[in-house]
C-alpha positions as CSV (number, residue, x, y, z in Angstrom):
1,X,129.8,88.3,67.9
2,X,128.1,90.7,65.8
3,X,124.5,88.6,66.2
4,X,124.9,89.0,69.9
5,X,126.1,92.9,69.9
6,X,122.8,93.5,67.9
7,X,121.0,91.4,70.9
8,X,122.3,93.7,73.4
9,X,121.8,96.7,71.5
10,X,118.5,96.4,70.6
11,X,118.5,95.1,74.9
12,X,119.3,98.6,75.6
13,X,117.2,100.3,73.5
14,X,114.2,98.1,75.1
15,X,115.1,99.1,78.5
16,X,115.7,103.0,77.9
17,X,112.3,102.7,76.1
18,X,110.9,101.3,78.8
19,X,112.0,104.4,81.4
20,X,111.1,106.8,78.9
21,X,107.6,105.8,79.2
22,X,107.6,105.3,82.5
23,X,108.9,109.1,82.6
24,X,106.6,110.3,80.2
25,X,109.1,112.1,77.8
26,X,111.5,111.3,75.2
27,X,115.1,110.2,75.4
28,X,118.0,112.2,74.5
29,X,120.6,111.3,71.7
30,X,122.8,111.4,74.5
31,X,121.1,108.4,76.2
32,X,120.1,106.8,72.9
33,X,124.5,106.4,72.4
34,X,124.8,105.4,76.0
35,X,122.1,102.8,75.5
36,X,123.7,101.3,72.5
37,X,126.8,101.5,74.2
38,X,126.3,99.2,76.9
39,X,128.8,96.1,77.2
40,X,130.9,98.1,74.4
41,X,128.4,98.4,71.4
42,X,128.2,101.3,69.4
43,X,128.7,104.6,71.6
44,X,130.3,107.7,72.0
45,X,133.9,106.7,72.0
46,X,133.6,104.1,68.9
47,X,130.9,106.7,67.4
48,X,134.5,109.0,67.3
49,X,136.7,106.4,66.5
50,X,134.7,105.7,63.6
51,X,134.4,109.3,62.3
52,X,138.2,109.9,62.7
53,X,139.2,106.8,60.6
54,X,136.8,107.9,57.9
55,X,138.4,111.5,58.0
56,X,141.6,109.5,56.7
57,X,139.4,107.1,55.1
58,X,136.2,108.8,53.4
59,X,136.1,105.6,51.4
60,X,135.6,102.8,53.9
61,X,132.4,101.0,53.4
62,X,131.8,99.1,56.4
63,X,132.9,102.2,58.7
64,X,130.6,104.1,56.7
65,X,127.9,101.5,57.0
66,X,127.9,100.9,60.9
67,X,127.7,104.6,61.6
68,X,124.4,105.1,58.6
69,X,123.5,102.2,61.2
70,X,123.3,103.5,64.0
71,X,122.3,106.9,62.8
72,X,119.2,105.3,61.5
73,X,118.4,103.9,65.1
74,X,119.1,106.7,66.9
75,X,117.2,108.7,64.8
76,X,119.8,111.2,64.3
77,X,118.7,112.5,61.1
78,X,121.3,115.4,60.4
79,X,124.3,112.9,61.0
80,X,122.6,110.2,59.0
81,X,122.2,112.0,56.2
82,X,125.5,113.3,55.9
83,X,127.0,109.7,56.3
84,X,124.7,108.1,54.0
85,X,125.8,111.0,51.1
86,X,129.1,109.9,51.8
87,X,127.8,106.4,51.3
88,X,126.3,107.0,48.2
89,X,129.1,108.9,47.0
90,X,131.5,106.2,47.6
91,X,129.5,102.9,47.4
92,X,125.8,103.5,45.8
93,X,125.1,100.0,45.7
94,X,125.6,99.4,49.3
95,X,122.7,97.4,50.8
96,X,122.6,99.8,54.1
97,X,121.7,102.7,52.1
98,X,118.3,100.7,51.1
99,X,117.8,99.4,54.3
100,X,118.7,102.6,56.7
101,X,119.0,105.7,54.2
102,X,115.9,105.1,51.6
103,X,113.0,104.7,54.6
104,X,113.8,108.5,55.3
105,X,113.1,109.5,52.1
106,X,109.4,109.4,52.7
107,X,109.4,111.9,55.1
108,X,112.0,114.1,53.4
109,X,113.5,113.2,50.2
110,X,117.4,113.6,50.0
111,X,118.8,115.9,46.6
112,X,122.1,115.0,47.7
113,X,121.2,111.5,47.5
114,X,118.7,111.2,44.6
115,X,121.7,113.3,42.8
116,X,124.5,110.8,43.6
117,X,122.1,107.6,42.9
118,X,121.8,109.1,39.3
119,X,125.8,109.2,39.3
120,X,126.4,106.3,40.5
121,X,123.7,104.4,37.7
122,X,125.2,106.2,34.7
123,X,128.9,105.3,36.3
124,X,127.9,101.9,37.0
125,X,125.6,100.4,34.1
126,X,126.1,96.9,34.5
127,X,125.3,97.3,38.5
128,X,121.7,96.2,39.8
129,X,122.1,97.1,42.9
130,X,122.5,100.9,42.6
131,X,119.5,101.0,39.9
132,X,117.5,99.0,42.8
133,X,118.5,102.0,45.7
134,X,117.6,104.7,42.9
135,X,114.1,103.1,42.2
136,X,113.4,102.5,46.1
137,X,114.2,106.3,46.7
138,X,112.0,107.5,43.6
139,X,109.3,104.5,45.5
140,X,109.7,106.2,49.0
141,X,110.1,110.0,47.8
142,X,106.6,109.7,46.3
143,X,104.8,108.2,49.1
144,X,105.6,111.3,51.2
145,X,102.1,112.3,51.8
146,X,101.0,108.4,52.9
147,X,96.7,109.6,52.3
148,X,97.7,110.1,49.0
149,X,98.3,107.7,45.8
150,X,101.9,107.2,45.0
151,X,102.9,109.9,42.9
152,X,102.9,109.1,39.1
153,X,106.2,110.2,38.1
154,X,108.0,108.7,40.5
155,X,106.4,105.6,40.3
156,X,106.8,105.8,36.7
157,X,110.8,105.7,36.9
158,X,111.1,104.0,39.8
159,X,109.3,101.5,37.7
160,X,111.9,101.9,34.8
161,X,114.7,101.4,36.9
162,X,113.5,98.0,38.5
163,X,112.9,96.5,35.0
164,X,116.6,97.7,34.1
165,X,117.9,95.8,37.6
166,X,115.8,93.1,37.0
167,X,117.5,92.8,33.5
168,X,120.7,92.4,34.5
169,X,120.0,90.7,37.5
170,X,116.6,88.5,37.5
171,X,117.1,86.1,41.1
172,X,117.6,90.3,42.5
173,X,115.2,89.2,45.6
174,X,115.2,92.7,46.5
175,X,114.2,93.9,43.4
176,X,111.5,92.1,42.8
177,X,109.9,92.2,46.5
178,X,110.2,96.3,46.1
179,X,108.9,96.2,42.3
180,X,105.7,94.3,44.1
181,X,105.0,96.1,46.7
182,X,105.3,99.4,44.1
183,X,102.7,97.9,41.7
184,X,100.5,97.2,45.0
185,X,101.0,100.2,46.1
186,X,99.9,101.8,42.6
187,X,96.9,99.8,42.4
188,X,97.9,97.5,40.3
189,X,96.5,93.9,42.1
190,X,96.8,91.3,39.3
191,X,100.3,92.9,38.3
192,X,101.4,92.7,41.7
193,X,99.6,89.4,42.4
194,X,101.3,87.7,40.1
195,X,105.2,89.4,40.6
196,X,104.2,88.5,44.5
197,X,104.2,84.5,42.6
198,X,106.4,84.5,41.0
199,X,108.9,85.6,43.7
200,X,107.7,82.3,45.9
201,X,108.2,80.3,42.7
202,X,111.7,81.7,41.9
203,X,115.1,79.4,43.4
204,X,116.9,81.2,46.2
205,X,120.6,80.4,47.4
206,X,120.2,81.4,51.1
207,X,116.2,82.1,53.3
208,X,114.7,80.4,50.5
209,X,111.5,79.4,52.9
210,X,111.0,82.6,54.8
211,X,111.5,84.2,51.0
212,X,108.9,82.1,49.8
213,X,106.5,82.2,52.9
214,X,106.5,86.6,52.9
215,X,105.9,86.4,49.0
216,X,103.0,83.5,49.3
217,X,101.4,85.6,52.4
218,X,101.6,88.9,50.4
219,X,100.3,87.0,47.7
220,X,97.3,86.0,49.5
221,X,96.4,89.6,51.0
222,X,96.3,91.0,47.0
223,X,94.4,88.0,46.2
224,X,91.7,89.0,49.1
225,X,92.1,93.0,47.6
226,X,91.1,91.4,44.2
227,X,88.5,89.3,45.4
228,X,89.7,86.2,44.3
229,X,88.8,84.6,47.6
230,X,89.9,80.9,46.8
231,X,93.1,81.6,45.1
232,X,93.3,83.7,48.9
233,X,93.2,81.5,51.0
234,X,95.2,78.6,48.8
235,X,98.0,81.0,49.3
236,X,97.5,82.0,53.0
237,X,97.6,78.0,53.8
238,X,100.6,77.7,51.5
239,X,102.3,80.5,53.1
240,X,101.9,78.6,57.1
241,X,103.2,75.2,55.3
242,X,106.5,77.5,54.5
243,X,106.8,79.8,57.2
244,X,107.1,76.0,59.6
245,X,109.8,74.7,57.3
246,X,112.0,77.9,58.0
247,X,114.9,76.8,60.0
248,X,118.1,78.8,61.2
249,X,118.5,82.3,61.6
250,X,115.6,83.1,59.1
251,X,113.5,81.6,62.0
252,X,113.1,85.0,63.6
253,X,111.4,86.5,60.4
254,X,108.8,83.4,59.8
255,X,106.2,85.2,62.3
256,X,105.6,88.1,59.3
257,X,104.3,85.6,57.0
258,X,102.3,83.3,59.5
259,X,101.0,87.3,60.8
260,X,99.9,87.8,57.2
261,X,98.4,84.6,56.7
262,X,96.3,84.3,59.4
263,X,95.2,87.9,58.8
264,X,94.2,87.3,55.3
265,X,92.2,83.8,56.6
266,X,90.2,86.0,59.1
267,X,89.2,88.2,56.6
268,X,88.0,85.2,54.5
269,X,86.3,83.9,57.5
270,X,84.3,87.2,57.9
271,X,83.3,86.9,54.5
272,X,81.5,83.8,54.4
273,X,79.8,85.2,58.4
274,X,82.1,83.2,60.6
275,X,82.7,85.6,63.0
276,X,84.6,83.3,65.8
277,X,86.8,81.1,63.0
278,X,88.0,85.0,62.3
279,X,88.4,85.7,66.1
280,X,91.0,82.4,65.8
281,X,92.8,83.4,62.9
282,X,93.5,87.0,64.3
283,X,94.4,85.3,67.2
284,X,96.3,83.2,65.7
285,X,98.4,85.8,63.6
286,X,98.5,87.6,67.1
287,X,100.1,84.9,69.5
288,X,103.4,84.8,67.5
289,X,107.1,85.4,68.5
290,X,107.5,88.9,67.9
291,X,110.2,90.2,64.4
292,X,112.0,93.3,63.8
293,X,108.9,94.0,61.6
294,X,106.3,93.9,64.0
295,X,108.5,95.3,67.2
296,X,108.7,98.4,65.2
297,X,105.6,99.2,62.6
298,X,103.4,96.5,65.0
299,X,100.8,94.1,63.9
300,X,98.2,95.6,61.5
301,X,94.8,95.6,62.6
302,X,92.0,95.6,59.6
303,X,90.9,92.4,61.0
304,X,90.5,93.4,64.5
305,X,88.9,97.0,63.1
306,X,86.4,94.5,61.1
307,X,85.8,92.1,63.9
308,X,84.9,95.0,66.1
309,X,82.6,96.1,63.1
310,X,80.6,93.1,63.7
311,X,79.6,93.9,67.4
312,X,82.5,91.5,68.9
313,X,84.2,94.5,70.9
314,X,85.5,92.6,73.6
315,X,86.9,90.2,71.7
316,X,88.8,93.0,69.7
317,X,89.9,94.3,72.5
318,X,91.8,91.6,73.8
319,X,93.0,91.1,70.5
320,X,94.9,94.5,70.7
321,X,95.9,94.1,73.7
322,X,98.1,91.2,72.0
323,X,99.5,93.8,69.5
324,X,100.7,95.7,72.5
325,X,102.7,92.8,73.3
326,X,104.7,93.4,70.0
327,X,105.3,97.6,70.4
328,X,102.9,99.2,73.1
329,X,101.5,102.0,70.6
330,X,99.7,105.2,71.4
331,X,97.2,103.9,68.2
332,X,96.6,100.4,70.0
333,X,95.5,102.5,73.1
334,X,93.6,105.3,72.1
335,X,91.6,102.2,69.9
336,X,90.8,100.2,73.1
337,X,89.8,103.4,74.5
338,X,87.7,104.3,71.7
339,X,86.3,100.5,72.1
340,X,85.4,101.2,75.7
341,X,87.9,98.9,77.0
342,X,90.9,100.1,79.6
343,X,94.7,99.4,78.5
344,X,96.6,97.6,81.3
345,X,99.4,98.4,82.6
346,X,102.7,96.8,81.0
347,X,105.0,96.0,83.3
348,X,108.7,97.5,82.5
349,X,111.1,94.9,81.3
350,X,113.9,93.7,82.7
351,X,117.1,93.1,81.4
352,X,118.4,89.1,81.3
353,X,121.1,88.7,83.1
């Protein structure tokens, strides 16, 4: 039930998404609720039931958590915040703060929340989870100004407080994706190379594949970034023989890797002066199902930018026309423009019955 709320949800958001372009503005919170309260999601009334039970109940978590939720995706930042410093205040380990509260932090850091994380680790010493939260808001807080290097202090004890999660919890997948992409993200390639690794090489309970097939893709990009070309595209090929064993649920996520992947073999490809094998791997890491991932931040283009560099315009063209397939983005535009190309028209989608 929950899987299939999230369906229509995320249904409703499509379609109000889909008039708002059409009308050439941008929705109210108002409609936001009403679109995520179609077929009795998450709207107005249960928005208020919600809020009332927590007024006798400050302390229930998954209350708490549903409405940082859908806070987060109606991009109701006032009300967000103030529910996810209750959160914190009453469960700073909770996985929704990382996964709906931290992202914020980059374009505002939180005092109230940086000030309860630091509670909540010196209440809770033998809890990973709250260091984790506390080292991804130092992470996010000091890439603020994206143009700019991560800033060094906060990298610095963000850093400190991953090694002291990673102590008392070492299979922590979180941890150790986030302490990756923070070394990347500093500079550090082999560093991050080799935690990228050594998460593929670790046992996981549960999404061991799609685990394994994001680490071996990121793997191969750092590689590339390092210029260790072979050891590249080793990993890039390893990463498509695990993204096809992922199976389940986890299914849905496979695309990011096989994205990656392909990305990083088109850049090798360009390397060695094959221009058309890199027009197949981008459109290979192009013509994919489309992920939570790449429906919001969509595909990255340094392959298509390169490809482009190399006189094939056309070709890049159509290739961004793919991205728009993913999220139809003012950037993927304006670059076809700037390409001399013409973005077609996307028709408005319809609901399924």
């Amino acid at each position: 039930p929950e899987a299939t709320a999230r369906i229509r949800v995320r249904r409703g958001l499509e379609r109000l998404r889909a008039s708002m372009e059409a009308a050439g503005r941008r929705a109210t919170f108002t409609e936001i609720e009403e679109a995520m309260g179609e077929k009795g999601n998450l709207g107005t009334a249960a928005v208020r039931r919600l809020e009332r039970k927590l007024r006798d109940e400050p302390a229930d978590r998954e209350a708490r958590e549903a409405l940082v939720e859908h806070f987060f995706f109606a991009a109701d930042e006032a009300r967000l915040a103030r529910h996810l410093e209750a959160l914190v205040e009453h469960h700073p380990g909770s996985e929704a703060v990382r996964h709906f509260g931290l992202p914020m932090a980059a374009h505002g850091p939180s005092a109230a929340v940086e000030r309860r994380l630091r509670k909540g680790v010196v209440e809770r010493p033998d809890d990973p989870e709250v260091r984790v939260n506390l080292a991804m808001h130092e992470m996010f807080a000091g890439l603020a100004d994206d143009s700019k290097p991560i800033d060094p202090e906060r990298a610095g004890r963000a850093e400190g407080l991953f090694r002291e999660a990673l102590d008392l919890a070492p299979d922590s997948y979180e941890g150790r994706l986030m302490f990756a992409v923070l070394l990347e993200r500093q500079g550090r390639l082999a560093e991050a190379l080799d935690a990228y690794v050594g998460l593929a090489e670790r046992p996981h309970d549960e999404s061991g594949d799609v685990i394994r097939a994001q680490a071996l893709a990121d793997a191969s990009r750092v590689a590339r970034n390092l210029g260790r070309r072979r050891r590249a595209r080793s990993l890039a090929e390893k990463a498509l023989e695990a993204a096809a064993l992922v199976s389940g649920e986890d299914r849905a996520l496979a695309p990011n890797a096989v994205h990656q992947a392909h990305t990083t073999l088109g850049h090798l490809e360009l390397a060695r002066g094959d221009v058309d094998g890199a027009i197949r791997h981008a459109r290979s890491s192009l013509d994919i199902e489309t992920t939570p991932q790449l429906g919001s931040f969509g595909p990255g283009t340094s392959l298509i930018d390169a490809i482009a560099g190399r006189g094939r315009t056309s070709e890049a063209v159509e290739l961004l026309e793919l991205c728009r397939r993913h999220v139809d983005d003012d950037r993927f535009r304006t670059r076809i423009r700037e390409l001399g190309g013409k973005p077609k028209k996307r028709a408005r989608r319809r609901s399924r019955p």
